[in-house]
C-alpha positions in Angstrom: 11.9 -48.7 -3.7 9.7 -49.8 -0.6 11.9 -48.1 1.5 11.8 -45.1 0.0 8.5 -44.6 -0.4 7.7 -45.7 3.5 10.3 -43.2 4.1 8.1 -40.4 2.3 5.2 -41.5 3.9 6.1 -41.4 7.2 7.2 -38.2 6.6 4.2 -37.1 5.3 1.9 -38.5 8.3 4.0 -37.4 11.1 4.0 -33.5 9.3 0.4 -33.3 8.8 -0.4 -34.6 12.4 1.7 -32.2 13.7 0.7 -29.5 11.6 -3.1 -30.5 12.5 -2.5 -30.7 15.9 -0.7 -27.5 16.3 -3.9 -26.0 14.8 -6.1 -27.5 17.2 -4.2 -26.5 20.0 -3.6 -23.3 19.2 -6.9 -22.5 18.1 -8.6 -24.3 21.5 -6.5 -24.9 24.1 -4.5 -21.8 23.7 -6.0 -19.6 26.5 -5.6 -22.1 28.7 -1.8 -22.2 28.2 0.6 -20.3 29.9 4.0 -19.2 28.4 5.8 -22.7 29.6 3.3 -24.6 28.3 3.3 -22.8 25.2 6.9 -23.2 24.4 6.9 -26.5 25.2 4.3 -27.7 23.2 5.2 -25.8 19.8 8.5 -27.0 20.2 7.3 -30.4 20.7 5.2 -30.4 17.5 7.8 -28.5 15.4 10.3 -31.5 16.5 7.7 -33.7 14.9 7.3 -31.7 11.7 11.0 -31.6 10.5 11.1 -35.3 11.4 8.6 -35.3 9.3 9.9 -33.1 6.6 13.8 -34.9 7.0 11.9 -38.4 6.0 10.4 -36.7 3.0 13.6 -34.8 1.9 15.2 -38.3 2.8 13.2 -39.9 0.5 13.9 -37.7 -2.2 17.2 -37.7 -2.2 17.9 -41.6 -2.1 15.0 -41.4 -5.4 17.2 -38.8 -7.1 20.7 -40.8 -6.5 18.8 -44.5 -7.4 16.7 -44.4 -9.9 14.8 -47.2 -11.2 16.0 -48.4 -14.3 13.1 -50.0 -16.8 13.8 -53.1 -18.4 
């Protein structure tokens, strides 16, 4: 159970981190950037978010094949 639900929290961190930071850089730094820079720094982020996303499907799917069984 502890695993699991680390494993959905992680997930959900490292997503809205990555979704709040693409935000912020997009919305301020993104003059700034050329195309290289660009590319490299939403594909950097969108890395993060289906990390992100995997450890929440992750978690999921070890809840739905072990469920807790009440006494």
């Amino acid at each position: 159970m502890y695993r699991k639900f680390l494993s959905f929290k992680v997930g959900l961190v490292l997503t809205a981190i990555s979704a709040g930071a693409m935000l912020t850089g997009l919305l301020s730094y993104a003059p700034a950037f050329t195309a290289e820079h660009l590319y490299v720094f939403s594909l950097l982020i969108s890395s993060v978010a289906v990390v992100g996303y995997g450890l929440i499907v992750r978690a999921r799917r070890l809840s739905f094949e072990n469920p807790v069984k009440s006494e």
